[in-house]
C-alpha positions in Angstrom: 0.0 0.0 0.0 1.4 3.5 -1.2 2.0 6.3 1.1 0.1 8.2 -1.5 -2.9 5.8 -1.6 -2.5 6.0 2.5 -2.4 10.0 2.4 -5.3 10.2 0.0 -7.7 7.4 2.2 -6.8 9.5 5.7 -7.6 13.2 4.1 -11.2 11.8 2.6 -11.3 9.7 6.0 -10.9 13.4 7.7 -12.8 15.3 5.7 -16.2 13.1 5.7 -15.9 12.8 9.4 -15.6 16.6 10.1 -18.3 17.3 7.5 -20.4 14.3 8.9 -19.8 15.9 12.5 -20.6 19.4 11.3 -23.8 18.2 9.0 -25.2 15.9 12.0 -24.7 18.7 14.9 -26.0 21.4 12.2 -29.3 19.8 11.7 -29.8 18.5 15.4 -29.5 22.1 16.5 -31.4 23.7 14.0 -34.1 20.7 14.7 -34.2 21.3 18.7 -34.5 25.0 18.6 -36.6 24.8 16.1 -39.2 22.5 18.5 -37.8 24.7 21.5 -39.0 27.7 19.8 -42.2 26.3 19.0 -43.3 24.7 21.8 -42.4 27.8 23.7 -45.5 29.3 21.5 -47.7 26.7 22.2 -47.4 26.8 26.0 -47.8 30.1 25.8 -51.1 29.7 23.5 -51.9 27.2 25.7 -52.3 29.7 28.5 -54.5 32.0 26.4 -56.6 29.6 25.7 -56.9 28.9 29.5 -57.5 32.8 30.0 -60.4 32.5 27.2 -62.4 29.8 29.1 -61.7 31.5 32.4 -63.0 34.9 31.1 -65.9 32.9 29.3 -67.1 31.8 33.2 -66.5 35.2 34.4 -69.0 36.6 31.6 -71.7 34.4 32.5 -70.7 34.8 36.5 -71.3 39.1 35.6 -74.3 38.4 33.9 -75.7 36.0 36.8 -74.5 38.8 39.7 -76.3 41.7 37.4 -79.9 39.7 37.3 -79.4 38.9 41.5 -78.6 42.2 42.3 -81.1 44.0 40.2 -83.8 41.8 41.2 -84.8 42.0 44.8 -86.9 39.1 46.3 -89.3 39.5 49.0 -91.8 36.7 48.5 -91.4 32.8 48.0 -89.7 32.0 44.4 -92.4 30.3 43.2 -94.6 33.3 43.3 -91.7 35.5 42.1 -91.6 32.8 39.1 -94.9 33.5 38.4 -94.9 37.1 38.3 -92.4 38.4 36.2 -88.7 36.8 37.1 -89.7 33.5 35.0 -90.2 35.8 32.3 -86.9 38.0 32.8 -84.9 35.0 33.1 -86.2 33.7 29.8 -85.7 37.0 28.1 -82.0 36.3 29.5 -81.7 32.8 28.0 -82.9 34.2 24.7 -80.8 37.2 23.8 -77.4 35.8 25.9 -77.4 32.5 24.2 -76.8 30.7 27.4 -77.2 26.8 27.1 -78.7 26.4 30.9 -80.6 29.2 33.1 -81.7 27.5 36.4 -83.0 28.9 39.6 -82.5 27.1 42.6 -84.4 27.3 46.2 -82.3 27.6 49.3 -82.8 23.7 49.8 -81.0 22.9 46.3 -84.2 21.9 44.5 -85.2 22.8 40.9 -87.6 25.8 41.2 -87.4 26.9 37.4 -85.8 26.3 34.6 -85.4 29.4 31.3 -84.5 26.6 28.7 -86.6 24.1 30.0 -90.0 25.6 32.1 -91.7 22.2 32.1 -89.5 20.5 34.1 -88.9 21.2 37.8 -88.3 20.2 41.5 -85.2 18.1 41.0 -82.0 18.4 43.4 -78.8 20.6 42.2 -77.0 20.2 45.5 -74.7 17.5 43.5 -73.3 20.1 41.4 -70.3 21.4 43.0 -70.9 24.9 41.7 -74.6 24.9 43.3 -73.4 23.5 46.9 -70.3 25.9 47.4 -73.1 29.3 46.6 -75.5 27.2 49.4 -72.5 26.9 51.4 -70.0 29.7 51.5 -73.5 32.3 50.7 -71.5 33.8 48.2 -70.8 33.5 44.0 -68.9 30.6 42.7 -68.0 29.2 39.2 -65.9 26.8 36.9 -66.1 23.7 35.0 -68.2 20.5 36.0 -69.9 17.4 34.4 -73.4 16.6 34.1 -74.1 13.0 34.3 -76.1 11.9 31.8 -79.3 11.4 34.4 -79.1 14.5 35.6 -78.6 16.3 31.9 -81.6 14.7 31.1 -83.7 17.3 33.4 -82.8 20.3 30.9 -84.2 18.8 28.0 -83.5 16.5 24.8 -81.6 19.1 23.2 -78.8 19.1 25.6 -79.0 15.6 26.3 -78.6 14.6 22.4 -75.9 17.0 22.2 -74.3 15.9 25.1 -74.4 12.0 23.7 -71.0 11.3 21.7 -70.1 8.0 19.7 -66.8 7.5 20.9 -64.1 6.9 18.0 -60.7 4.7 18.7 -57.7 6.6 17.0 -54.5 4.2 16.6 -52.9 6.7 19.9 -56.2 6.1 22.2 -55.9 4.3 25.3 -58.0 0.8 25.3 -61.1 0.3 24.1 -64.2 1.3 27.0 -67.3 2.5 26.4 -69.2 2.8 22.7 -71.2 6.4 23.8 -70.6 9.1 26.1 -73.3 10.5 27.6 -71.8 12.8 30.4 -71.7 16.9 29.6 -69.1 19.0 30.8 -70.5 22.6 31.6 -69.1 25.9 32.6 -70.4 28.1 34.2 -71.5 30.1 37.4 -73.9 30.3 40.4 -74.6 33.4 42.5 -77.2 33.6 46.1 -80.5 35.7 46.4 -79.6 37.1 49.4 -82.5 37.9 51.9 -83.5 41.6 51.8 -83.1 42.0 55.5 -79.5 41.8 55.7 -79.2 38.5 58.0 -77.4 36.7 54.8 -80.2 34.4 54.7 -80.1 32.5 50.8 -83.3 32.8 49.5 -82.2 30.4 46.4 -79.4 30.3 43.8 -79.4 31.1 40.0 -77.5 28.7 38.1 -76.4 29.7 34.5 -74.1 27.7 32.7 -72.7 26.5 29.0 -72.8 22.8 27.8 -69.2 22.5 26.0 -70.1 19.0 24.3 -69.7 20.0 20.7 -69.9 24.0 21.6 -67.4 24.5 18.9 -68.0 28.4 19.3 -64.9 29.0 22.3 -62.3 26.7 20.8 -63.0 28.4 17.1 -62.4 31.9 18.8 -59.4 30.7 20.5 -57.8 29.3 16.9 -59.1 32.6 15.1 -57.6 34.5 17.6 -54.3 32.7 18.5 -53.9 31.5 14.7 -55.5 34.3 12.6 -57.5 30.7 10.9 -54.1 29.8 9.2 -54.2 27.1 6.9 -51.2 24.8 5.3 -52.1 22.6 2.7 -56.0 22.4 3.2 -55.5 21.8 7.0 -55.8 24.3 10.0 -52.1 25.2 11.3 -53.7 25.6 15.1 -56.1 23.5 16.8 -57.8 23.7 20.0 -59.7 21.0 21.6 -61.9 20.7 25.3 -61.7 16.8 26.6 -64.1 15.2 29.1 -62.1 12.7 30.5 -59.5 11.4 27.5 -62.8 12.8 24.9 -63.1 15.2 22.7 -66.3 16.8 23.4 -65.3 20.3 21.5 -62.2 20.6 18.9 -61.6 22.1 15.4 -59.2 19.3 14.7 -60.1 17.4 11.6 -60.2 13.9 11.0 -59.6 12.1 7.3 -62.8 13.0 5.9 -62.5 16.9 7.2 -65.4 16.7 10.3 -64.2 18.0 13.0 -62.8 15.0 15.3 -65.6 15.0 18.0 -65.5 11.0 19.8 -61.7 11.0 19.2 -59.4 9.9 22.6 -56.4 11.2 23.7 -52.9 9.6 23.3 -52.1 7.0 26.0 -48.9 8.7 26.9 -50.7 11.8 27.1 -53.4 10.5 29.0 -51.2 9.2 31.9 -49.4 12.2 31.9 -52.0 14.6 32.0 -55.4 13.3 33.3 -53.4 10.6 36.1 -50.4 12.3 37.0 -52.2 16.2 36.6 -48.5 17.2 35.2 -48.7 19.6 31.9 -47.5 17.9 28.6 -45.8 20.1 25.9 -44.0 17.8 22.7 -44.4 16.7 20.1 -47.8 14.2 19.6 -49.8 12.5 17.4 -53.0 13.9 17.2 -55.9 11.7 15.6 -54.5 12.0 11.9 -51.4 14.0 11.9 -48.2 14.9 14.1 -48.6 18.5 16.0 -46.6 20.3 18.0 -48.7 20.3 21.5 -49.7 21.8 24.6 -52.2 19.7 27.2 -53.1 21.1 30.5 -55.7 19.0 32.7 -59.2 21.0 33.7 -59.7 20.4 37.4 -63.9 21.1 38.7 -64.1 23.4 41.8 -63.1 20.7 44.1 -59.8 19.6 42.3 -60.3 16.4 40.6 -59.0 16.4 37.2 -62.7 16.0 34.9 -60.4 16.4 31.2 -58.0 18.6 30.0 -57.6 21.4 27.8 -55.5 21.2 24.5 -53.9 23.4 22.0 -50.9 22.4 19.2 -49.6 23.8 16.0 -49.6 21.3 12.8 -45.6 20.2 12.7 -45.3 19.8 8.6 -45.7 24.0 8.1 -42.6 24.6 10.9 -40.6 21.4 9.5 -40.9 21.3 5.8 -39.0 24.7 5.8 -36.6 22.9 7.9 -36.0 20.3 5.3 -35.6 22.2 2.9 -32.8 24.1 4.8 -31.1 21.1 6.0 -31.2 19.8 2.4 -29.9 22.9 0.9 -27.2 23.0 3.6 -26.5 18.8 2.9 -26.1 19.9 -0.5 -23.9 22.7 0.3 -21.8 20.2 2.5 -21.6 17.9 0.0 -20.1 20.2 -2.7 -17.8 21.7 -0.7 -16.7 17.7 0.6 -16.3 16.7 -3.4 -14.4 20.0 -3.6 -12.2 19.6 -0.6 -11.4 15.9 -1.7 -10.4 17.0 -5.3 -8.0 20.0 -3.8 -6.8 17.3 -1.3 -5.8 15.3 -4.4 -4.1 17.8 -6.3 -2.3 18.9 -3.3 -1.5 15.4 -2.3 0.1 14.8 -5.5 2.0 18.0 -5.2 3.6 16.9 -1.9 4.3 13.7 -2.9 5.7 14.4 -6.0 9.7 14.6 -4.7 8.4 11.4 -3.1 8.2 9.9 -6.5 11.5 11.3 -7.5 13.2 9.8 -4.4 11.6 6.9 -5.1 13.2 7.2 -8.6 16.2 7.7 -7.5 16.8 5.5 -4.9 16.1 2.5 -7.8 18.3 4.0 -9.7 21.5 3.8 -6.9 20.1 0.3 -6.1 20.3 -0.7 -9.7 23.7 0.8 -9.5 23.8 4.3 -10.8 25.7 6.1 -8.2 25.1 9.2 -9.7 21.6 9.3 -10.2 20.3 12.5 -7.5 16.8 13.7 -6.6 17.6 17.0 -7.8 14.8 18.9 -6.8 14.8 21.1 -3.4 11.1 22.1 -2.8 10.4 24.7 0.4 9.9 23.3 3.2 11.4 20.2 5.4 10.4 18.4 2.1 13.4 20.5 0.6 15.3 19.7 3.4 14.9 16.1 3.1 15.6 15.5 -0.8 18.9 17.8 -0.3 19.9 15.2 2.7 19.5 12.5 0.1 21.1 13.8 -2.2 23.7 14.6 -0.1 23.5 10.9 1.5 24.3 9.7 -2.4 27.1 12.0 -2.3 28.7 10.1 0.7 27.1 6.8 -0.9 29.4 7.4 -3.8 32.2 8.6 -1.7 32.6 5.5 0.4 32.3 3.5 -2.6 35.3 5.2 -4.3 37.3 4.9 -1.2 36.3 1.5 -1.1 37.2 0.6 -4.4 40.4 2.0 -3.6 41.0 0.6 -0.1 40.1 -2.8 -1.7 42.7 -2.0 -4.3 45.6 -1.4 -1.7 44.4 -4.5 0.4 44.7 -6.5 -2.5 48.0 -5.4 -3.1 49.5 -5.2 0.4 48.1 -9.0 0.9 49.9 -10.0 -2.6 52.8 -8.5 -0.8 52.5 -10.1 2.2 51.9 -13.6 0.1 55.4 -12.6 -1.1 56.8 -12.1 2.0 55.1 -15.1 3.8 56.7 -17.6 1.0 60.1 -15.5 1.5 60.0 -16.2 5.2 58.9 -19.9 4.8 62.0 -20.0 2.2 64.3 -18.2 4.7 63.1 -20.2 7.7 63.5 -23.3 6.0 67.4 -22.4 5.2 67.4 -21.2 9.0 65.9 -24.8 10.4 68.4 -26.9 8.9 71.9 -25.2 10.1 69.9 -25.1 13.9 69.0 -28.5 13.6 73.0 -29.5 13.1 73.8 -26.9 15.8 71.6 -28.5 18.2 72.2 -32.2 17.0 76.1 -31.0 17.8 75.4 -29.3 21.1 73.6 -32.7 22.4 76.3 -34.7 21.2 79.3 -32.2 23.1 77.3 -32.6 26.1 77.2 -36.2 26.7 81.5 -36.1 26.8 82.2 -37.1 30.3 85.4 -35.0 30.3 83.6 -31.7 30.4 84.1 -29.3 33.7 80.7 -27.3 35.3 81.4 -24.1 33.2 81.4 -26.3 30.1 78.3 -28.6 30.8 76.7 -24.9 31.8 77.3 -23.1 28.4 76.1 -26.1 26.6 73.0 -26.2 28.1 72.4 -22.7 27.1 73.8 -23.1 23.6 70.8 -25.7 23.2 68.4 -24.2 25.3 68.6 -21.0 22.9 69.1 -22.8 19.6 65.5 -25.2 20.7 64.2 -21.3 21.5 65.5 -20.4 18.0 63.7 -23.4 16.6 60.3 -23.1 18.0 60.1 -19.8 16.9 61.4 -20.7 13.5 58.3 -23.8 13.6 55.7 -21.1 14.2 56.5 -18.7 12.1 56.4 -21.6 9.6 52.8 -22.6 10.9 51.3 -19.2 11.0 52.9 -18.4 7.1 51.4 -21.5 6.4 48.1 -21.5 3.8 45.8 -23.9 5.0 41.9 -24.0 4.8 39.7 -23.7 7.9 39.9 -26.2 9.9 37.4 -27.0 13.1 39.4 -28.8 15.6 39.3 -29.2 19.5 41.9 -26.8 20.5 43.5 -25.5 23.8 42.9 -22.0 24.0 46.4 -21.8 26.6 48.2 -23.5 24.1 47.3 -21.1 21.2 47.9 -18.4 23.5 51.3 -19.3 24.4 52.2 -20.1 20.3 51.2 -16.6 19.9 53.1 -14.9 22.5 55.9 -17.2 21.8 55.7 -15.2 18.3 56.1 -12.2 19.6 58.2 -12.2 23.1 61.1 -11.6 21.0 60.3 -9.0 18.3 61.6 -5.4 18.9 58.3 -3.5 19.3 57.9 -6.0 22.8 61.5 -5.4 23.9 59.6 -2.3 26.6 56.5 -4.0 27.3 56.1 -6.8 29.4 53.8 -9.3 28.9 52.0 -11.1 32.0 49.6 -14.7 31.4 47.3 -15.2 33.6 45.6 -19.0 32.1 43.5 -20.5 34.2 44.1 -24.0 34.9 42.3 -27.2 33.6 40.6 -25.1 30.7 37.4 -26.8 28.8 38.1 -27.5 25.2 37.4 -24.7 22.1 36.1 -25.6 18.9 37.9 -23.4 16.3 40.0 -23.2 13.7 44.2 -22.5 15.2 45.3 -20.5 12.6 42.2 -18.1 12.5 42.1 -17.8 16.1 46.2 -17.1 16.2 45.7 -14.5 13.7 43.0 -12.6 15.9 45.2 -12.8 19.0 48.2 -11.8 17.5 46.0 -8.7 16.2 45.2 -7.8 19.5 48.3 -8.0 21.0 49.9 -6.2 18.0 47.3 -3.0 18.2 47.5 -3.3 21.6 51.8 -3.0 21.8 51.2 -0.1 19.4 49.1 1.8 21.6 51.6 1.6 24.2 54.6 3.6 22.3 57.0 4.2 25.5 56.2 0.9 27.0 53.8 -0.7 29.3 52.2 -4.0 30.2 50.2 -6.6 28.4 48.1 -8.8 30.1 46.8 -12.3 28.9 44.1 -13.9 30.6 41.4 -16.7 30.5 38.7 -18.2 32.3 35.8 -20.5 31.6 32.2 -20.3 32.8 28.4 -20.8 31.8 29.6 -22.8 28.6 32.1 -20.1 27.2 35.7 -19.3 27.4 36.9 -15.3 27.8 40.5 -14.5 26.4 41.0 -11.2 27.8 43.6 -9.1 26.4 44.5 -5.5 28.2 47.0 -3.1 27.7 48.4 0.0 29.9 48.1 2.3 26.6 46.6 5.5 25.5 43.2 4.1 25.4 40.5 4.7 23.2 38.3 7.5 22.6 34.2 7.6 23.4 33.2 8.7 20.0 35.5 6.2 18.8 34.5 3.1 20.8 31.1 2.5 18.8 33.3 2.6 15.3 36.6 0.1 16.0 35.1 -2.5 14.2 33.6 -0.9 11.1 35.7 -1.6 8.2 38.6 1.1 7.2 37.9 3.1 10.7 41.8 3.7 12.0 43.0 6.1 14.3 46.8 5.2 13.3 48.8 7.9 10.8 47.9 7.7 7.3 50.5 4.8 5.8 50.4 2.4 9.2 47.4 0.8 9.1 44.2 -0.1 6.6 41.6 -0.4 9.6 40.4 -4.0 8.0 42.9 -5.1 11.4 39.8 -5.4 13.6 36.8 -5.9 11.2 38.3 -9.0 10.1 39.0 -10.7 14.1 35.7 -9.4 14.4 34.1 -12.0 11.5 37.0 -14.6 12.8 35.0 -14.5 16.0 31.2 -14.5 14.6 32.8 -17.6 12.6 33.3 -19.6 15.7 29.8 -18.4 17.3 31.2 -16.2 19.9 31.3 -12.0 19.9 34.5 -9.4 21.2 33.7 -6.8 23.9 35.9 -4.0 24.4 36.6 -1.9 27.4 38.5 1.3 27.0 39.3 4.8 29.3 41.4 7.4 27.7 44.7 7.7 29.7 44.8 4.3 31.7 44.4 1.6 28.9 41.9 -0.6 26.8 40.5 -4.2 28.0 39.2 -6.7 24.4 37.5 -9.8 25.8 36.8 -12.4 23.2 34.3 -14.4 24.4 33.9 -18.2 22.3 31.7 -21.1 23.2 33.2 -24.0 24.7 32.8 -27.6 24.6 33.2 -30.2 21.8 29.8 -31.0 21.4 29.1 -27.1 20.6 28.9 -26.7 16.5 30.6 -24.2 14.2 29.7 -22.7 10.9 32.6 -23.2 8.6 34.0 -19.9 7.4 
């Protein structure tokens, strides 16, 4: 997978998600304070309409107060019935368009009836209006229900108004009753006081407004509140009057366009509102269509919750404006998205495009064109980094031509030393034979029996020299020798003392002395003799040379854990911390240009990786430098041939 292809996924991956964030918060704030907004108008039409039923019972209460106080009663009701109130309070019925116009005797009792003279002598004491004027002697009001026995005394008109067919709606609560017959009233009650100022009641008149299908109050509160807006063929705000969880009196419209009289109230609405007496203000289905409502529960003068009073606004004219907007803005998003993700391209491209040429160019070096470059240098840290590649070729091609030509002298310094080695094999050779007749001699000369202590004394050193002279001669011989790797149990004391044996005598060693320290009963090493002598002898040789005036050189092994250390320290100048980490890249020297190659330690270092085992080096500048070559021991412990 390209970085490009990666670069491209991750901007469109931003870019969506921020525009999806932004789109999804967009809308969901313009959604809630749009509803916020809206039901904030409904509860506060919801209060209106309150004040419009409350002032609607106040007129009636007025009306009631003016007829008691102009009328002055001094004789029994019946008789003042008969005279001229029964006439005065028909004349009222008439003209103020009131549904009910009753007046009461002091013992609750039906004395007349305006809308209904035939009927008479029944008890109003149930209705809570009625018993709080024979009570507290003074005018009451508000809302009550009939019951449908007691409707039935002011006549069929009422009653048949009052009877609903109850209608389910797919919100309703469960399924009751088929008819309502009940009528919710409201209305007001004020005393005939007694003339002679003892507060005696002399009766009550009752006057009150049958709301069952009165459509007259809820229309005024929708022409008022909702100047009779329509959307779409359908009223944009509804008010409705319930008995119990039924609409007795609304302006909401069912499928066929009648106003939805029988309809119930929600079941979540219901609870709420006519069990729990809380107010209700969301978002609810209402018989046919979603509005935005208010629902307030109506409470008779005793405080039990008898229905509830509703008003909402039709959702569809408040949120199709608000899909359109949220459309047009999705739109909006979704050009500027395509148009962000086709800049994001381009500019993609653009930054990736000395990418490419790196890319280029690093093939190109790989394949073996060293002087292939990115040669571009664009603003920026992109800039910065082609000119670092290029530069990094530069050193590429560099180390190569150094290489080539450090190979070149290695190759001629080892042809050299070839030359040299068969020289000294030739020499020794010629050296071996003339101290093996010395020696052969010296042996002979000592066995004479006529020989005095100083004579027997300088033979003995004549051939303990000349078998010095020899073994050196053998080794040098050994070590000149080509042979190929060979993986032999050695003794790693024994090598050691070979190799110091090499060098005790050569003139560099003549001010340093060299101290052994080999542990005793050694485990047995793997490796190859030769390979090994050549990494010691190394060691010993950079280590002499770093000890120009003189100094010590300690040897020293030990064996542990299934490995042997060969330590070997010196007493020299010491190395260098910048220099530690680089001793065993190839061609790193610190020696004069002309006395060393720096292949010295890079090569013991592959030696040792041959035989499975590593070098650790220990240096301070000033007090001397510690290498501890550290091989695997055992003869069951496997090699990889070099």
């Amino acid at each position: 997978m390209s970085i490009r292809f990666k670069l491209t996924i991750g901007f469109i991956i931003v870019v969506l998600l921020a525009n999806a964030i932004l789109a999804v918060a967009t809308v969901e704030y313009f959604a809630n304070r749009l509803v916020r907004e809206v039901q904030t108008r409904v509860r506060m039409d919801l209060d209106f309409a309150h004040k419009a039923y409350h002032t609607h019972a106040e007129r009636i209460s007025r009306l009631l107060e003016v007829i008691a106080v102009r009328r002055s009663i001094d004789t029994p009701l019946a008789q003042e019935v008969q005279d001229d109130l029964g006439k005065v309070l028909r004349k009222v019925w008439r003209e103020q368009d009131i549904d009910m116009l009753t007046l009461v005797g002091p013992d609750g009792k039906v004395v007349y009836r305006a809308h209904n003279p035939g009927r008479s002598g029944d008890d109003l004491s149930v209705v809570p209006i009625v018993a709080e004027v024979l009570r507290e002697k003074k005018p009451a009001g508000g809302v009550v229900v009939l019951p449908a026995d007691l409707l039935a005394q002011d006549g069929e008109t009422l009653s048949r108004r009052a009877r609903i067919q109850i209608k389910e709606t797919p919100q309703s609560g469960p399924e009751g009753e088929k008819v309502s017959s009940d009528g919710m009233i409201i209305g007001a009650a004020v005393p005939f006081l007694s003339l002679h100022g003892d507060g005696e009641v002399l009766g009550v008149l009752f006057g009150a407004e049958l709301l069952n299908r009165r459509c007259e109050t809820v229309d005024t509160v929708k022409k008022e509140l909702f100047h009779d807006q329509t959307y779409r063929g359908k009223d944009v705000g509804t008010s409705t009057v319930f008995l119990g969880d039924l609409r007795i009196c609304t302006n909401v419209r069912d499928t066929s366009g009648a106003r939805a009289i029988g309809t119930r109230l929600g079941r979540e609405v219901s609870r709420q509102v006519l069990d729990e007496g809380k107010i209700w203000a969301g978002r609810a289905f209402v018989v046919n269509d979603w509005y935005i409502t208010a629902y307030e529960p109506i409470r008779n003068p005793e405080g039990r919750i008898i229905g509830a009073l509703y008003v909402g606004l039709l959702e569809e004219p408040f949120t199709q404006p608000q899909k359109v907007m949220i459309r047009f803005f999705l739109v909006m998003v979704s050009i500027t998205t395509l148009a962000s993700l086709v800049l994001l391209f381009f500019l993609a491209r653009m930054i990736l495009r000395p990418i490419d040429r790196i890319v280029a160019m690093s093939r190109k070096v790989i394949g073996g064109d060293l002087s292939a470059r990115v040669g571009i240098s664009p603003p920026g840290e992109m800039g910065v980094l082609c000119k670092a590649i290029d530069h990094m070729a530069d050193a590429v091609a560099q180390r190569e031509r150094l290489l080539q030509e450090a190979a070149r002298r290695q190759i001629g310094q080892s042809e050299k030393m070839a030359s040299i080695g068969r020289l000294a094999a030739g020499v020794a050779h010629e050296i071996n034979n003339p101290l093996t007749g010395v020696l052969t001699y010296a042996h002979m000369l000592r066995k004479k029996k006529d020989q005095d202590a100083q004579q027997k004394e300088d033979l003995d050193v004549v051939i303990r020299e000349t078998s010095r002279v020899r073994d050196i001669v053998r080794g040098l011989l050994d070590f000149a020798r080509q042979s190929p790797v060979n993986m032999e149990p050695l003794d790693v004391n024994e090598v050691i003392r070979q190799t110091m044996l090499l060098l005790r005598n050569q003139k560099e060693f003549r001010k340093v002395v060299i101290e052994e320290e080999l542990a005793q009963a050694m485990p047995p090493l793997r490796g190859d003799q030769n390979q090994l002598q050549q990494v010691f002898l190394n060691l010993a040789l950079n280590a002499c040379e770093a000890m120009p005036g003189g100094g010590t050189l300690s040897v020293a092994t030990s064996a542990g854990a299934g490995k042997i250390d060969v330590s070997i320290s010196d007493t020299g100048c010491g190395i260098n911390p910048e220099g530690l980490g680089k001793i065993f890249d190839p061609f790193y020297t610190t020696k004069p240009v002309g006395k060393g190659t720096g292949l010295g330690l890079s090569v013991s270092y592959g030696i040792i990786e041959q035989h499975q085992g590593h070098i650790e080096v220990e240096s301070q500048v000033g007090k001397g430098t510690t290498f501890t070559v550290i091989l695997p021991a055992g003869e069951d412990r496997s090699t990889r041939d070099g």
